[in-house]
C-alpha positions as CSV (number, residue, x, y, z in Angstrom):
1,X,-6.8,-16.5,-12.3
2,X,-3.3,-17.0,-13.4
3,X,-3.3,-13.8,-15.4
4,X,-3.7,-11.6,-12.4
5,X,-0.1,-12.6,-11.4
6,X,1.6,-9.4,-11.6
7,X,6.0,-10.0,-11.2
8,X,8.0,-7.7,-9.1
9,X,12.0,-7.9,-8.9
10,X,13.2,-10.9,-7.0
11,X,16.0,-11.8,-5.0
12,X,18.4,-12.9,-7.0
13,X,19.1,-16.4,-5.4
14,X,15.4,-16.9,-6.4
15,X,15.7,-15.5,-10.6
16,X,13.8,-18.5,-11.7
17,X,11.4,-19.3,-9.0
18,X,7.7,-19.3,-10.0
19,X,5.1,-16.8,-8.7
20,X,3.0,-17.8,-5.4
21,X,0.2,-18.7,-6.9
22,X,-3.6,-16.5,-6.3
23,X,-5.2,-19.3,-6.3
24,X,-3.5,-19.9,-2.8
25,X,-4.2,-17.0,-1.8
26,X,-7.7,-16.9,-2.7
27,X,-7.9,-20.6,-0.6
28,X,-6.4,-18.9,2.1
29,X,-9.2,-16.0,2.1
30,X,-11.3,-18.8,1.9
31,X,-10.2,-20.7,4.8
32,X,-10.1,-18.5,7.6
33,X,-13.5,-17.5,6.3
34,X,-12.6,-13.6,5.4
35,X,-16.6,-13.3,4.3
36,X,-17.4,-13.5,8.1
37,X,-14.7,-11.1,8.9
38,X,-16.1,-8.6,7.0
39,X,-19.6,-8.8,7.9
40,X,-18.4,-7.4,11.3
41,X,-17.4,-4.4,10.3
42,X,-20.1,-1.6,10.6
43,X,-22.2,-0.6,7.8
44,X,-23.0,2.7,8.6
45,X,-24.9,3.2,4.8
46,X,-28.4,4.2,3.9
47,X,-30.2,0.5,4.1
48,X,-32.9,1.3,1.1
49,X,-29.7,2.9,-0.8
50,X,-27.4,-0.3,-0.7
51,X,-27.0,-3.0,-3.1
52,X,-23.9,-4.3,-2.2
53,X,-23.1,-6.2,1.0
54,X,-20.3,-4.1,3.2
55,X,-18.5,-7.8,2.7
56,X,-18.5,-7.5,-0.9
57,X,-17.2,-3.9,-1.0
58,X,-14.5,-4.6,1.1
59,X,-13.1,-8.0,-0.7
60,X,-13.3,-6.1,-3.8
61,X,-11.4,-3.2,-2.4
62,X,-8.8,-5.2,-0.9
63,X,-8.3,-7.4,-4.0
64,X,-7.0,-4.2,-5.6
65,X,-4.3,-4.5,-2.9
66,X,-3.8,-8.3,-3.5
67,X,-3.2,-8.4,-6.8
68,X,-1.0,-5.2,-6.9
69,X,-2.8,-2.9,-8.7
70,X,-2.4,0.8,-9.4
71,X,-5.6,1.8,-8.9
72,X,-9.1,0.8,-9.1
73,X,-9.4,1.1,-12.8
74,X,-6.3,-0.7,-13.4
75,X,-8.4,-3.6,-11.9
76,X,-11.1,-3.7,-13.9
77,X,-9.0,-3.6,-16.7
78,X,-7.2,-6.3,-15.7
79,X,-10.5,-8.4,-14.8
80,X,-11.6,-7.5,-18.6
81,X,-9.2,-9.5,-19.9
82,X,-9.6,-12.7,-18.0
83,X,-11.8,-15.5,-19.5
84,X,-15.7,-16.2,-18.7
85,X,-14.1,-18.9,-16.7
86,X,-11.8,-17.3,-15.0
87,X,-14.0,-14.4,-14.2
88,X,-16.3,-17.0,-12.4
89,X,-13.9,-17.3,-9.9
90,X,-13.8,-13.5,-9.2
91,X,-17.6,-13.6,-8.5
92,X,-17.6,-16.5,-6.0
93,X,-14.7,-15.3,-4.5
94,X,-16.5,-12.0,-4.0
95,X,-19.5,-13.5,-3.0
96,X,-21.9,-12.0,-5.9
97,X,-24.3,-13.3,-8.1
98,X,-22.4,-15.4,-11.4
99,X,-22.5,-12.5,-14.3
100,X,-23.6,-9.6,-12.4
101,X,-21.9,-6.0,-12.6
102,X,-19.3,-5.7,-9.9
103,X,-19.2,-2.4,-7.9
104,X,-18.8,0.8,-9.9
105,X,-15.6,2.4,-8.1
106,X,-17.5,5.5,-6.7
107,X,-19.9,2.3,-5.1
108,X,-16.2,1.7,-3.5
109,X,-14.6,4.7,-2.5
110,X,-18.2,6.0,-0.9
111,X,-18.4,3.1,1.1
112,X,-14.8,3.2,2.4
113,X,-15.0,6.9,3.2
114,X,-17.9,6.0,5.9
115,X,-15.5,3.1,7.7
116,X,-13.9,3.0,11.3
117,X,-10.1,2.8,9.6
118,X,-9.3,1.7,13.2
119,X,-11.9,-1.6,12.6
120,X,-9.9,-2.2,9.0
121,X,-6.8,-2.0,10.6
122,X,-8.0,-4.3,13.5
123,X,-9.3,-6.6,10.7
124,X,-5.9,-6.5,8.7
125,X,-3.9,-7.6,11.7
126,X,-5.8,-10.3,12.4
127,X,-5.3,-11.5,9.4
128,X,-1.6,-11.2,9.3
129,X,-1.3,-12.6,12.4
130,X,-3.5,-15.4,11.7
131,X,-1.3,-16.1,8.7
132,X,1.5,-15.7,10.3
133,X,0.7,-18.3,13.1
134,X,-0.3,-20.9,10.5
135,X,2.9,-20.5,9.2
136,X,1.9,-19.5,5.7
137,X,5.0,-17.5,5.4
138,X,7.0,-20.1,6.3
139,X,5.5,-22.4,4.1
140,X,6.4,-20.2,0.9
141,X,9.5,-18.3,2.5
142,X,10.9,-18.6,-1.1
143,X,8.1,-17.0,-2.7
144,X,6.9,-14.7,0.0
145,X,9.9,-14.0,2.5
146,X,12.9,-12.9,0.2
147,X,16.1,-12.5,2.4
148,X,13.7,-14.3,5.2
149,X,12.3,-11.0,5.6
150,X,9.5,-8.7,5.5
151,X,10.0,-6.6,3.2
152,X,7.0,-3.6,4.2
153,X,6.2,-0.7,1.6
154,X,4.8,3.0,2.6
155,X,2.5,4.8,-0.2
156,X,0.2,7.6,0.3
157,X,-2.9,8.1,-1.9
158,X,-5.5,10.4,-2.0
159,X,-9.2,9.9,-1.9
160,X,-12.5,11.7,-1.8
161,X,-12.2,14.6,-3.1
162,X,-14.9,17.5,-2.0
163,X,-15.6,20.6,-3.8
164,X,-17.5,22.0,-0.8
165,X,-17.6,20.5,3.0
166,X,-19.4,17.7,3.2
167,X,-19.8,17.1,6.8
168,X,-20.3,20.9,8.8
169,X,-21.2,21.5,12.1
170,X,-24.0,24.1,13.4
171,X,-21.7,27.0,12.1
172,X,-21.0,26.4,9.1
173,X,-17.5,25.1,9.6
174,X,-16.2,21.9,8.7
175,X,-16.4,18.9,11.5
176,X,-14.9,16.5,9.5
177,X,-11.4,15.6,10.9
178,X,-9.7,14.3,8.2
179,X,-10.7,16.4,5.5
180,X,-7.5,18.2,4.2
181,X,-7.9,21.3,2.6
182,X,-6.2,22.3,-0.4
183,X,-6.1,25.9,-2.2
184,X,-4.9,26.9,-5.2
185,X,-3.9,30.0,-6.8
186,X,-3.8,31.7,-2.8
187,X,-3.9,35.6,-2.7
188,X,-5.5,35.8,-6.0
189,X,-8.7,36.2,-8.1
190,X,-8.8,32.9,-8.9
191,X,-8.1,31.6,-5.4
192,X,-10.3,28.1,-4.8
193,X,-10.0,25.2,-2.2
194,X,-11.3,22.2,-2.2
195,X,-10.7,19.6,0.4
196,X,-9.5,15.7,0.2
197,X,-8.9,12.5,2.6
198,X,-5.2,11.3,2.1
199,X,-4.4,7.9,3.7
200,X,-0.6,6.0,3.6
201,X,-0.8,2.4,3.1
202,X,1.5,-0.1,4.5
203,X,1.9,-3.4,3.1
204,X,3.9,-6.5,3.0
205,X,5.5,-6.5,-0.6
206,X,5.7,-10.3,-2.2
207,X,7.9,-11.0,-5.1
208,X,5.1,-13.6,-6.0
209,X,3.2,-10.9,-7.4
210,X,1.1,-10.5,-4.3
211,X,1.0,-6.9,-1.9
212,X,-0.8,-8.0,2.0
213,X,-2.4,-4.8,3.3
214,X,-1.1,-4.2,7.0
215,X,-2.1,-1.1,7.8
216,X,-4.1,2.5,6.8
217,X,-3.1,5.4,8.2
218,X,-6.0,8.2,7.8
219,X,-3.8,11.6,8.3
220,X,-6.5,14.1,10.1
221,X,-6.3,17.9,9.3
222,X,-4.3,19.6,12.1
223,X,-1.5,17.3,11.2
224,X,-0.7,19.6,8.4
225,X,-1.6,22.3,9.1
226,X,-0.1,25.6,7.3
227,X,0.9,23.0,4.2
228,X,-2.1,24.1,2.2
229,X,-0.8,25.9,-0.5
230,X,1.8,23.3,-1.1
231,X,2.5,21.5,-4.5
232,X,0.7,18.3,-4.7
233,X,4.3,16.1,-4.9
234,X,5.5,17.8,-1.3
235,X,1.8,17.3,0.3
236,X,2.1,13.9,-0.6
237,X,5.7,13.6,0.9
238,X,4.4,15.3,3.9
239,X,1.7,12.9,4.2
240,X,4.2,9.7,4.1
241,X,6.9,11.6,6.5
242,X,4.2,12.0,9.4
243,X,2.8,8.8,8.7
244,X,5.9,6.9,8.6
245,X,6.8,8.6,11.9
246,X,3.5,7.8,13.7
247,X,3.5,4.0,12.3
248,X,6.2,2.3,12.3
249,X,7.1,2.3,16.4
250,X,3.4,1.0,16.1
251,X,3.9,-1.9,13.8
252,X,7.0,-2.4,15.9
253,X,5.0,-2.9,18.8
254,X,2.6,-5.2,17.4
255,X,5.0,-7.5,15.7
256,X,8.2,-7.3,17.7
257,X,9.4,-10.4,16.3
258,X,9.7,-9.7,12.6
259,X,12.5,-9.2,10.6
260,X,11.3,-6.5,8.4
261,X,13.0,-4.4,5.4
262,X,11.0,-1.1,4.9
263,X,11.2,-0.1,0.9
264,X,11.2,3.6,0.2
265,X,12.1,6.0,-1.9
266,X,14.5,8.9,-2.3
267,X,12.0,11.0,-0.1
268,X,13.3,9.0,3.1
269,X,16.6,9.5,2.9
270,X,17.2,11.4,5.6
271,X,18.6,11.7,9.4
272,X,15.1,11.5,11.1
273,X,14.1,8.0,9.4
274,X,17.2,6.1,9.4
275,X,17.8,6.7,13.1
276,X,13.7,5.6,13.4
277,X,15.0,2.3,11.6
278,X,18.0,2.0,13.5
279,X,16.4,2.5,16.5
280,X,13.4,0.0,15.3
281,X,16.2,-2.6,14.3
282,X,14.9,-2.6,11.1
283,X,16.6,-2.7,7.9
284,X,16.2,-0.4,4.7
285,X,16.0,-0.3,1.2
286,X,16.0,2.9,-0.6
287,X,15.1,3.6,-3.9
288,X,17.2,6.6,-5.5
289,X,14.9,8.2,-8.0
290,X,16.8,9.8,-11.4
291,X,17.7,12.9,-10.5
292,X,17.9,12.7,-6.7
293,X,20.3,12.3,-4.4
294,X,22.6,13.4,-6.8
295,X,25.7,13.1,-4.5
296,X,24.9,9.5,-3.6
297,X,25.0,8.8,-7.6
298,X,28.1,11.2,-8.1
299,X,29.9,8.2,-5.3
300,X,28.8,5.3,-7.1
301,X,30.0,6.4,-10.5
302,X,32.8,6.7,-8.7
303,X,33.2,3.3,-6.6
304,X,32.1,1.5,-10.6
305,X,35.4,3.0,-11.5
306,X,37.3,1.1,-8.2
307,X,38.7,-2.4,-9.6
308,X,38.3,-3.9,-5.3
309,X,34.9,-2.8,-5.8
310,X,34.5,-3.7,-9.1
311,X,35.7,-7.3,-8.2
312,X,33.9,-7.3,-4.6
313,X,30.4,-6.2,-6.2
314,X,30.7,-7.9,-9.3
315,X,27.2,-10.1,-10.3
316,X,28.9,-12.8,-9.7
317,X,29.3,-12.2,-5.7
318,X,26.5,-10.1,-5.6
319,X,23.8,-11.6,-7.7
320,X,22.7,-8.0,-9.0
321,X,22.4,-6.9,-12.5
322,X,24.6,-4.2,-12.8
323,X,21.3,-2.3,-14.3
324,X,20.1,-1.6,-11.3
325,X,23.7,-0.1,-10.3
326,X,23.4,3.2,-8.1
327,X,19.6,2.8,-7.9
328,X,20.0,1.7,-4.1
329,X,21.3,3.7,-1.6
């Protein structure tokens, strides 16, 4: 299991500090009985049609978040190259049968796309605040809590994509709400649309290698309206802006207590979400992508050139590889 650790960048009081290991986590899972969790959420699938348990789907699809993975695939290909003995440990863990397939991806996202994401969200706070009241954190603040803090990341990814509708109503017209529909080429010959479920993810980043799942926002059509025709990289930063928006003053009011950092990108750099973290009390950490923000880089070339700053953000004082110099705004 050790080679599913997967290192992020760490603080830098905490260089040399080994990973939190998934064997933890895995007895953590195991402890508060996660199986049992997840047999309460609904199974709303065909019963002759279904070879996996909803429980099994669900660990496997969260494991993907565990372990920090880009995708699905990226998972398997990690599980490939684990020993027989190792792999073992994946199968109880998931609860199947020792050397039996593991769920095709399309088994996943099918099942998923049928799902209450108000149950999985009920599900994932429960967790966190389970952990949180055993003071798992707190245990492995050096490992899981850099700057004592929660350090909380916002991604948007798109799933199930449709050719044609597949829910309509007696008209003819789609009665799925959170089908988004997409068109290409628009006022042409070659004019098409297709139609896609987008969700934002918001988890708890560890520098131990390990990403807790807090929350899925499922964006439903009329919130985007008239962005159809859009390029794919602005309807996916439309997706985070509204979701961001909508979220956070609700994580806020569930965990009212935590010191949190939210990790973004260039994309939320503006007026709107600052002031939303200001007025949250939260801190910030933007990323500033090559090529972005191109006045904020233009400054810190010039502040490197500044021997006070030089001096007062030198590695030394700082702790930060100058590397990574004008990559934070």
């Amino acid at each position: 299991m050790n080679r599913l650790n997967f290192k992020v960048p760490s603080e830098p009081s905490t260089e040399n500090q080994t990973d939190f290991s998934v064997a933890k986590l895995i007895r953590f899972l195991k402890h508060i009985k996660l199986r049992k969790l997840l047999q309460k959420i609904k199974d709303l699938r065909d019963p002759s049609k279904t070879k996996y348990k909803i429980e099994v789907i669900i660990s496997w699809a969260l494991s993907v978040f565990f372990f920090r993975r880009e995708s699905v695939n990226s998972f398997y290909a990690a599980l490939e190259k684990l020993s027989m003995h190792q792999r073992k440990k994946i199968w109880y863990f998931l609860g199947c049968e020792e050397g039996s397939p593991l769920p095709h991806r399309t088994v996943i996202t099918d099942c998923l796309s049928l799902l209450d994401p108000d149950e999985i969200n009920d599900l994932l706070m429960t967790l966190f605040k389970w952990a949180y009241k055993q003071k798992i954190f707190y245990h492995h603040v050096q490992h899981l809590l850099p700057g004592n803090m929660f350090h909380i990341a916002v991604d948007g990814v798109w799933l199930h994509h449709h050719k044609h509708l597949h829910s309509i109503d007696k008209e003819g017209k789609n009665s799925c709400p959170y089908c988004l529909p997409r068109v290409r080429n628009k006022g042409t010959e070659e004019e098409t649309t297709y139609w896609l479920h987008a969700c934002v993810n918001f988890c708890i980043l560890c520098p131990g290698g390990l990403q807790l799942p807090l929350y899925v926002h499922v964006l439903k059509s009329e919130q985007l309206q008239g962005k159809e025709s859009t390029s794919n990289s602005d309807h996916k930063q439309e997706c985070e802006l509204q979701a961001a928006t909508e979220v956070l003053p609700l994580l806020k009011k569930k965990l009212p207590r935590l010191a949190v950092r939210i990790l973004t990108d260039s994309l939320y750099a503006n007026t709107p979400f600052l002031y939303l973290c200001k007025k949250l009390g939260w801190d910030h950490l933007i990323t500033r992508q090559t090529g972005s923000l191109k006045r904020i880089e233009k400054q810190c070339d010039q502040r490197e050139q500044n021997e006070i700053q030089k001096k007062w953000y030198s590695k030394e004082r700082t702790g930060y590889s100058q590397s990574i110099r004008g990559s934070i705004l």
